[in-house]
N, C-alpha and C positions, 0 to 999 in steps of 0.2 A: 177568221182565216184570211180573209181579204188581206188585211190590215198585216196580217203574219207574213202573208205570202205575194202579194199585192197582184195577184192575181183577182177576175174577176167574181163575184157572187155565184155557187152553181146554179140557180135559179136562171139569172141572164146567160151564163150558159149553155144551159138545157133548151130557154125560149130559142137563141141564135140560131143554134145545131137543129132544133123541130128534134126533140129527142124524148119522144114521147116513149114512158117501158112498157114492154110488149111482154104478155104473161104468158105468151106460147118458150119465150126465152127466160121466164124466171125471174123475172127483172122489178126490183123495188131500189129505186135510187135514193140514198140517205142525203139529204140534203142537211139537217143540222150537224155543222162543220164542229160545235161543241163538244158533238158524239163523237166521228171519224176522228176527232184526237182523241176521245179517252178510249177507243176500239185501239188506236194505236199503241197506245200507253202501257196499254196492259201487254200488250208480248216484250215488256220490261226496254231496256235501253238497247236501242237501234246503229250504234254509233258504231261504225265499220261493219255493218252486218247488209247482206241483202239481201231483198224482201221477194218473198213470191205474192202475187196476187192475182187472183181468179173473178173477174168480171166487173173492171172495173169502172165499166158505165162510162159516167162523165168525168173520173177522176176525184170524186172528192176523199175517199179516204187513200187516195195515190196521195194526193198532195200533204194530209197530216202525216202519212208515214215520210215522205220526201222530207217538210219541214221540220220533224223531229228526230232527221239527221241520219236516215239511212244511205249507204252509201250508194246502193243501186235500188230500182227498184223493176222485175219482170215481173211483167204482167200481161195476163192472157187473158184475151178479149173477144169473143164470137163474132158480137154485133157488128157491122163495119160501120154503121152510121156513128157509133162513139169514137172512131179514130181520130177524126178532123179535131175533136174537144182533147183528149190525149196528145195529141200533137203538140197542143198548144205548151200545155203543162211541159212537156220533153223541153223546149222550148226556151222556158224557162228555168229548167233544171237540167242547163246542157250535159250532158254524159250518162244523167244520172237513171233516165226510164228508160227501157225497153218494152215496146208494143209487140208483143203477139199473138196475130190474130189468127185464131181459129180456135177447137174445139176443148177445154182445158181434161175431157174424160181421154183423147186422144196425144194428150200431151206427154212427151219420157220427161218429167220434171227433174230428173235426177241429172238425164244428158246435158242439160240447163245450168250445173250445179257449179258457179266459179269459184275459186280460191276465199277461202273463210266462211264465216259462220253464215246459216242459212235460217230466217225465218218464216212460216208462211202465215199471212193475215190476207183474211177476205171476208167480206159478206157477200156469202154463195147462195150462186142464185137455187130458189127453193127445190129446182127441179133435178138439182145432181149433187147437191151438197152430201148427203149421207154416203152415195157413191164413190166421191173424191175423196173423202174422209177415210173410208174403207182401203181404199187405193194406197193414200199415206201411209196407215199404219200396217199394212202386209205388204213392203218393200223385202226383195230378197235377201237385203244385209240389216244388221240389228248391230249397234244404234243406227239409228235412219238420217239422211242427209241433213234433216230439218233439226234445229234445236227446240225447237217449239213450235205450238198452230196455233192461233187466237184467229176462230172462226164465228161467224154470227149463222143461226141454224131458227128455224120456230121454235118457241121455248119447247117443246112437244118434246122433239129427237134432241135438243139441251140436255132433257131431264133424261132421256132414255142413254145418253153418252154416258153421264156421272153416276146411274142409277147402278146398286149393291142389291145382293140376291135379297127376297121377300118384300120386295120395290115393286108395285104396279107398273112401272116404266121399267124392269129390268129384264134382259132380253139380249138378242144376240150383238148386239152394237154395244151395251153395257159390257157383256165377257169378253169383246175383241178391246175397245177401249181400257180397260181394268186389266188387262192382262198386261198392255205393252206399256198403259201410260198411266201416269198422274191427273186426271181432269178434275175441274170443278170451273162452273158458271159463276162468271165475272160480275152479271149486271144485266135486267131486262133492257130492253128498245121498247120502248111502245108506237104502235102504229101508226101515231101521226108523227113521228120522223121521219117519214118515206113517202115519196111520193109513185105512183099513187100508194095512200096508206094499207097496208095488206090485211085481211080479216084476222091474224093472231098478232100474239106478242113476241116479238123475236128475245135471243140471247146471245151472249156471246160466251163462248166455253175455250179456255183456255187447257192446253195438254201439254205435257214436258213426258218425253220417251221415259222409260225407266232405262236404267243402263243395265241393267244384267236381268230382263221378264225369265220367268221360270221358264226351263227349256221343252217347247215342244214344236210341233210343226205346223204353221200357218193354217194351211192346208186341210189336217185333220182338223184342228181346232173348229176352222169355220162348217166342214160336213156334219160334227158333233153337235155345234151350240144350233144347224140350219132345222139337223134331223129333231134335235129338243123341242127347241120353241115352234116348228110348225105346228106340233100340235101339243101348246102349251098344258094345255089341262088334261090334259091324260098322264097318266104315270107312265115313266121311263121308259119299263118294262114293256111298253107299248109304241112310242115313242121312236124309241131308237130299234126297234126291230129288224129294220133295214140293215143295219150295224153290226148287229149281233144280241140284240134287245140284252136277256135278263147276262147272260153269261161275260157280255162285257161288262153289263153293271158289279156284277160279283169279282170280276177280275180286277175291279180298279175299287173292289172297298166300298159301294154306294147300294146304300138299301135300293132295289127295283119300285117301292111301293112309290119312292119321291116322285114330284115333280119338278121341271127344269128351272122353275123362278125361287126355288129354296137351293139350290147348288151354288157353291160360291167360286169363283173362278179359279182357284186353285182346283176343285173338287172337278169343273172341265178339262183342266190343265191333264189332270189323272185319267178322266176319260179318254182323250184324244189322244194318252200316250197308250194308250192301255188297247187303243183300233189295232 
């Protein structure tokens, strides 16, 4: 990336700035610039599109999205001690970055949203990823600002985003993901990409909207799949009691005896319309 961007090593970077990551902020810096391009790569070709990104430390995978041709790039940054390294990069890519600092769960990213295509890529920090991700896909309008997300998560919530009913990892994040989008896990990270290296193996899960998800409401969807999986191993009928237990199960077609990780997101789609 040196060499591409001639900019300097994030390593001398990080030492300059004293930018040591602070795990009360989430923070694992990806320093192989090998990776930050093919994390880039994957949310397909960049070229007149601009990019959201959510924490982006010292810049390194700002700058593989920059050098592989986006035409802006925001991004939303907490830390203040990473601005002075962010600077740098704007810098060098006159027009092209936008720094905004503060809180990316607090952010209208829609109010953010200019003229043409919109992509968002990040590796979010561990502590509001699933959050943010949640946020994305229950926007008030369908199809959503973003044309795609290429996010990096612990393979953990990776597998629980892509995961299909009678899936150990399927769950309420599987029926909101499956419902609105297309996902599937691009390629593991392993630990010593990051500095400091984090105790799992990360991933990067790529989503494209569906353009027309079966019609129901946000809202009910998420109190259905919240009331199921609290208490995953109990039968329905038990389950959703709060709801209307057996009587809304019979109203929308689902044996009461199931439980919520054999239902297939069509089968909540019914539920939730059926509240």
């Amino acid at each position: 990336m040196a060499a591409l961007d001639g900019l300097p090593p994030l390593r001398d970077v990080i030492r300059r700035h004293e930018l040591d990551a602070r795990k009360a902020l989430g923070q694992n810096f990806l320093l192989d610039l090998n990776l930050t391009q093919k994390v880039a790569r994957t949310a397909g070709s960049l070229e007149g599109v601009t990019v959201f990104e959510v924490g982006p430390g010292p810049g390194g995978l700002t700058r593989a999205i920059l050098a592989l041709g986006a035409r802006k790039v925001i991004a939303v940054e907490r830390d203040a001690r990473c601005l002075p390294a962010l600077a740098e990069v704007a810098e060098h890519y006159p027009g092209r970055l936008e720094v905004i600092e503060g809180d990316a769960l607090k952010t209208d990213f829609e109010a953010l949203v200019p003229e043409g295509p919109v992509k968002i890529i990040a590796n979010l920090p561990y502590n509001v990823g699933t959050q943010l991700l949640v946020n994305w896909l229950l926007p008030k309008a369908w199809p959503p600002f973003w044309q795609s997300l290429t996010l990096m998560f612990q393979k953990e919530v990776g597998q629980r985003i892509v995961a299909h009913e009678d899936d150990d990892h399927y769950g309420r994040l599987g029926v909101l993901c499956g419902w609105r989008t297309d996902a599937h896990m691009a390629f593991d990270v392993p630990p010593q990409a990051f500095t400091p290296p984090p105790k799992v193996t990360s991933t990067v899960v790529h989503l494209v909207p569906k353009a027309d998800p079966l019609p129901c409401s946000a809202e009910k969807l998420e109190r259905v799949t919240q009331a199921a999986f609290g208490q995953r191993r109990k039968m329905l009928r038990q389950s959703l009691k709060p709801l209307g237990g057996e009587a809304l199960l019979v109203k929308a077609g689902i044996d009461p005896a199931r439980r919520a990780e054999t239902l297939s997101v069509e089968e909540f789609v019914r539920l939730a319309n059926s509240l």
